[in-house]
Backbone bond lengths (Angstrom), bond angles and torsions (degrees), N, CA, C in turn:
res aa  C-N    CA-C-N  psi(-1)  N-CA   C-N-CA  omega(-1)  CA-C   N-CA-C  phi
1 X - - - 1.446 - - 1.526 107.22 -
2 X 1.193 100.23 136.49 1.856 106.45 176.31 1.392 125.50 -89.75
3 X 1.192 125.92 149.84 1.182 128.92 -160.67 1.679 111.32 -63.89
4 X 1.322 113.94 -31.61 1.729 106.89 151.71 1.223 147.37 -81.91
5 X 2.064 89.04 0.71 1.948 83.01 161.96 1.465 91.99 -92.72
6 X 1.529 137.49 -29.11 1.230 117.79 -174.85 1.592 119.27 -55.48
7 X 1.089 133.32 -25.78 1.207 161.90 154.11 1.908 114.11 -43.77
8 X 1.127 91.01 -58.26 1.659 95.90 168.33 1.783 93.77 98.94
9 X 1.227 98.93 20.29 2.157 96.23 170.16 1.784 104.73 -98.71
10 X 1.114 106.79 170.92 1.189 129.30 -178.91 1.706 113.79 -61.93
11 X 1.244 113.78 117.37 1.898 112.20 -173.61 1.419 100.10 -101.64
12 X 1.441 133.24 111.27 1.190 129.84 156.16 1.651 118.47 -121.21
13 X 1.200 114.17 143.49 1.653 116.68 -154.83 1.637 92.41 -81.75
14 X 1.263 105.60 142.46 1.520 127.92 -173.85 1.456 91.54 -119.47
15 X 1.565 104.09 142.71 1.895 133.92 -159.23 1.360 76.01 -129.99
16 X 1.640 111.29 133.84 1.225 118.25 145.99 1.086 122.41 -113.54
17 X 1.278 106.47 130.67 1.445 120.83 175.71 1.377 116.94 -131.78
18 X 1.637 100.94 132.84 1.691 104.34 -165.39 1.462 116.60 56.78
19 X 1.490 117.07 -128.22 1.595 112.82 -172.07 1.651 84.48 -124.27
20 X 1.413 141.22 9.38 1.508 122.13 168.65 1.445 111.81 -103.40
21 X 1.138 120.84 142.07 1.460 116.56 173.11 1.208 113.70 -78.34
22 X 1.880 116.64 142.80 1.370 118.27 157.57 1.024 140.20 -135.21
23 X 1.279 108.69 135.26 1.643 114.74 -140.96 1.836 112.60 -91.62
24 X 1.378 113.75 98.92 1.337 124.91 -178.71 1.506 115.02 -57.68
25 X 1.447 116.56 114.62 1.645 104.45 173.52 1.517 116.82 -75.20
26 X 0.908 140.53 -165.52 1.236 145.72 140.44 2.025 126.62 -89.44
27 X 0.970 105.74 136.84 1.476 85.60 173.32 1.691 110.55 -127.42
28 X 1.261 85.09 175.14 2.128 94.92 171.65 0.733 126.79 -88.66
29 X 1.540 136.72 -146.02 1.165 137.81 -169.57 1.790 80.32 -98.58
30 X 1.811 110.45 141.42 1.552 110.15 144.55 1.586 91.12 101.43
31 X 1.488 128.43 9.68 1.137 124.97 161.43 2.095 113.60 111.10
32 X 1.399 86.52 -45.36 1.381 112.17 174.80 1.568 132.04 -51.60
33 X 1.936 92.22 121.79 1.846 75.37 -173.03 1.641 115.10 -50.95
34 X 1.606 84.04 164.65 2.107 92.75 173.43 1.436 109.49 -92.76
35 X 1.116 104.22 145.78 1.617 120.36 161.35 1.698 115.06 -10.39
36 X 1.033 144.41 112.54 1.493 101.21 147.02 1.386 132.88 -64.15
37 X 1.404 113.29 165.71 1.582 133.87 178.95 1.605 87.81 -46.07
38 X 1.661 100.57 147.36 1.477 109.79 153.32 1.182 106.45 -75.22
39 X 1.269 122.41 155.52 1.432 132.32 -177.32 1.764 109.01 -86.38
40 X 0.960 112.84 131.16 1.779 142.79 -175.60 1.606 78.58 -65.26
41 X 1.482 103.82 137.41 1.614 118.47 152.63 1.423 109.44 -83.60
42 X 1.332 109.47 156.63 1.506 110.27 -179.22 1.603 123.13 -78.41
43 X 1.205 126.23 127.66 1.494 120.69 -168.48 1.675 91.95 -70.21
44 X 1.463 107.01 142.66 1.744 124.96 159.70 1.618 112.70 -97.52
45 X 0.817 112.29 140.09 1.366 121.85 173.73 1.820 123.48 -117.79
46 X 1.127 116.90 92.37 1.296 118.88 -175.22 1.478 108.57 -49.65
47 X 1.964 103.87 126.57 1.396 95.52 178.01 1.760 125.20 -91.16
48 X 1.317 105.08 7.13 1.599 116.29 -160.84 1.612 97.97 -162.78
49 X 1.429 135.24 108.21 1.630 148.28 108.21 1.468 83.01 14.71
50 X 1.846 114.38 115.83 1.281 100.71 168.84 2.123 79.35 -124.06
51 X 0.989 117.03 35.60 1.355 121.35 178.71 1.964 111.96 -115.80
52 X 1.158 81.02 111.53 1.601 109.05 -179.27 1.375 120.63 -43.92
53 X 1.477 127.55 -34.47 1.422 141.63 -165.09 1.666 100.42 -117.48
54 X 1.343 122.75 17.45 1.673 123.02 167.42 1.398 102.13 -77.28
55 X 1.857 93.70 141.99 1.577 97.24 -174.27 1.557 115.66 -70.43
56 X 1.603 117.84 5.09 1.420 117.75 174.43 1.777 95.29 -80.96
57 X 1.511 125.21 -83.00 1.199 124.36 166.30 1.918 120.42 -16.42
58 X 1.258 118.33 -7.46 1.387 123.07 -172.52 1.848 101.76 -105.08
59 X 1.452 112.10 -39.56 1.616 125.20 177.49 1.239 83.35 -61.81
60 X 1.569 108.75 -68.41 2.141 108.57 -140.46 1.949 91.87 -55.63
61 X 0.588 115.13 -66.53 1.648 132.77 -144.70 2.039 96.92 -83.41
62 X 1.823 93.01 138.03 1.893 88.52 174.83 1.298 95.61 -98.28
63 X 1.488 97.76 173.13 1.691 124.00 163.08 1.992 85.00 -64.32
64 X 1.518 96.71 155.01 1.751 114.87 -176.23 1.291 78.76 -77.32
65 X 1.415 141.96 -78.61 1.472 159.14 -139.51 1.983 94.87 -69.03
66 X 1.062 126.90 4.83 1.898 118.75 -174.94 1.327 84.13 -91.06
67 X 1.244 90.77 144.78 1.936 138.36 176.08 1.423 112.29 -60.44
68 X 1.247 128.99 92.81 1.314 132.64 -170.33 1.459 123.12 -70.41
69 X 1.522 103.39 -8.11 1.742 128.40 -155.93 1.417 94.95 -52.23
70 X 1.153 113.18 -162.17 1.604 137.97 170.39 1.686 105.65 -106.33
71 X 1.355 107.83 -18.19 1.772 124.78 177.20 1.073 117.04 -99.17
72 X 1.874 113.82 -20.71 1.683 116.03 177.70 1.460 106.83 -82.74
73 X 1.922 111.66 -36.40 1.109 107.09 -159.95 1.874 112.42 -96.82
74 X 1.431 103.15 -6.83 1.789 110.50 162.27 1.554 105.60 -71.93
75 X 1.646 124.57 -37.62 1.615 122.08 -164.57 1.300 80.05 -66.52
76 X 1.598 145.46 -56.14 1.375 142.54 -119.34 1.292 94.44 -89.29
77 X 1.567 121.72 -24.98 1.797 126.12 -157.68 1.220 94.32 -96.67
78 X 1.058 122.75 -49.86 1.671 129.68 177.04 1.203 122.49 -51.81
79 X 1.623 115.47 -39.25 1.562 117.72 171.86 1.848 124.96 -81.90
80 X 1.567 86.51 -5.17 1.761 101.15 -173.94 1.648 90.68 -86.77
81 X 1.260 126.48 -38.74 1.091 137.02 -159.01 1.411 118.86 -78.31
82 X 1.620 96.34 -49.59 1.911 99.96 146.24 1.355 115.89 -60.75
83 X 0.891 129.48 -73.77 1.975 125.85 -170.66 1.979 82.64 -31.76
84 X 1.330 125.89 -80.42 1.492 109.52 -141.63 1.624 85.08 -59.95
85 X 0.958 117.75 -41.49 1.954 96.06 -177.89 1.186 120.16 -36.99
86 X 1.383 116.06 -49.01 1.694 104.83 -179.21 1.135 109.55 -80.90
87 X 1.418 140.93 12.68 1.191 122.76 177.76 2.000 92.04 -97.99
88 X 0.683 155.85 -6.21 1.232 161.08 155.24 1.418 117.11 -47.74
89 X 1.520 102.94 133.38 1.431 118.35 -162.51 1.430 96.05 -93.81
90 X 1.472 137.63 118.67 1.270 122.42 162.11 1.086 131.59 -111.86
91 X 1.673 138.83 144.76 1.188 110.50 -145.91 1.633 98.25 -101.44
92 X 1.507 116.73 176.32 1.239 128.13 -164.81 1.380 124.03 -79.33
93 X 1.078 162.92 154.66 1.186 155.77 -137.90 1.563 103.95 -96.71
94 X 1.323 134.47 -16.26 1.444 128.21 160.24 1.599 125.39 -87.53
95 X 1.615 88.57 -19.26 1.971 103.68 170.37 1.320 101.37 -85.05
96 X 1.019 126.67 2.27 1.961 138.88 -178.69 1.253 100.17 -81.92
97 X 1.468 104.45 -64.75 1.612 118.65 -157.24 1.689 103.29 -85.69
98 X 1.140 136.94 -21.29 1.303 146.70 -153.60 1.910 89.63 -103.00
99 X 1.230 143.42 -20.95 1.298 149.99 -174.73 1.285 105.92 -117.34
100 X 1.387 121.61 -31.43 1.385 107.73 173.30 2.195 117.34 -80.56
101 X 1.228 97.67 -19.80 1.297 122.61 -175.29 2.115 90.87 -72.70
102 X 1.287 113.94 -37.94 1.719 115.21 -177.06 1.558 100.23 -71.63
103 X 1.154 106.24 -64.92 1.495 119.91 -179.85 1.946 101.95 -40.07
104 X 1.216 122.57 -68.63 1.091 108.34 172.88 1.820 144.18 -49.16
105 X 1.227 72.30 -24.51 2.063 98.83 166.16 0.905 122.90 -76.63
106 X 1.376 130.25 -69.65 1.473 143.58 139.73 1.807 104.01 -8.63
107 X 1.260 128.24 -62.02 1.242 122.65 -172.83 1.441 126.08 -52.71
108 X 1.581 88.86 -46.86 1.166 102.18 -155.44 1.834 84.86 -93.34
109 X 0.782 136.22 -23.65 1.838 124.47 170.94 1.369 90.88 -75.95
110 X 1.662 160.85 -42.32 0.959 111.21 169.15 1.670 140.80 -69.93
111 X 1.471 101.66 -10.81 1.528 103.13 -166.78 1.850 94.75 -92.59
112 X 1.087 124.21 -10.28 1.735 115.08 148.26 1.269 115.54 -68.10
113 X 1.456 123.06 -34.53 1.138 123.30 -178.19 1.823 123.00 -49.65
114 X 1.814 83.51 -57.20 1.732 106.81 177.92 1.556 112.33 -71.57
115 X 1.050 119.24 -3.76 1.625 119.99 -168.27 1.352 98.75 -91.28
116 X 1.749 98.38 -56.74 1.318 92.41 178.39 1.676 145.44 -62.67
117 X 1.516 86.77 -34.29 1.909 100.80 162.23 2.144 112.14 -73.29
118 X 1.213 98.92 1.69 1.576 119.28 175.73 1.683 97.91 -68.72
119 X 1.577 94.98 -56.79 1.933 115.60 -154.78 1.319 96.77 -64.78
120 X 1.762 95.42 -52.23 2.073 100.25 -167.35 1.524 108.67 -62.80
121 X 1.429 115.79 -40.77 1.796 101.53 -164.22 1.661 85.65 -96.21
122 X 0.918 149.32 33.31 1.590 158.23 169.72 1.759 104.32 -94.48
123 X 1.396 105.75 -45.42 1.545 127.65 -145.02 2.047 84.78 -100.05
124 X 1.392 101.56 -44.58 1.438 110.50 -175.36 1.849 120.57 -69.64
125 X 1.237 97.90 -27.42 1.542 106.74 169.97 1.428 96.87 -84.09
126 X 1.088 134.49 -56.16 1.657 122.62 -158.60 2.018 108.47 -81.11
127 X 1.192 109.47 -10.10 1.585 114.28 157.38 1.900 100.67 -72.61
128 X 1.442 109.17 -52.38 1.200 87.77 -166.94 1.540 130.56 -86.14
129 X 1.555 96.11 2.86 1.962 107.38 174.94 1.098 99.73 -108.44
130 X 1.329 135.17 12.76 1.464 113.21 156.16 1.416 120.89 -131.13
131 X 1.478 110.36 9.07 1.536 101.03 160.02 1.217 126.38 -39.50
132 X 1.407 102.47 161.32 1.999 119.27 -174.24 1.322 94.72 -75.52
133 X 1.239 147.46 70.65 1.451 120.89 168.64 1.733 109.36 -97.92
């Protein structure tokens, strides 16, 4: 899609010829130009929920009557904290062992990795501070 149908203007294919553009109409049946497109109304986009009972307006904002305590507002954190817990995907006890088994591989191929570039530039400084010069 082109940036003037995204737009909602009129798309007609432009021929170039030489250095002036020329602008191809379309026609109909019988030779005759076509109609143009009716023109697209412009989409609005609401910038602000002006609705009172949206489940965003339900997070931001408390009940007047909630428990301000140090005991209302630990029950309230604790139960938010369960709800997102169950929404959590956990994986299964062979997708457990099958990722923890990578993770351990992965580790341990890098720390051969680093040991060994440990030995060579280890081996490479002490060739080069103790040559006979």
């Amino acid at each position: 899609m082109s940036t003037r149908e995204q737009d909602g203007g009129p798309v007609q294919p432009v021929k170039r010829s030489g250095s002036r553009p020329v602008v191809i109409t379309p026609t109909a049946a019988g030779g005759k130009p076509a109609a143009p497109p009716p023109a697209t109304p412009a989409r609005t986009i609401p910038l602000r929920s002006t609705n009172p009972t949206s489940s965003v307006a339900n997070v931001v904002t408390r009940a007047p009557d909630e428990d301000l305590s140090f005991g209302g507002r630990l029950r309230r954190n604790l139960a938010e904290v369960r709800s997102e817990l169950l929404k959590v995907s956990w994986p299964t006890r062979d997708e457990l062992r099958n990722l923890t088994i990578v993770v351990i591989a992965i580790t341990a191929l890098v720390g051969v990795t680093l040991g060994l570039l440990d030995v060579l530039f280890g081996e490479a400084v002490r060739l080069l501070t103790t040559s006979g010069l």
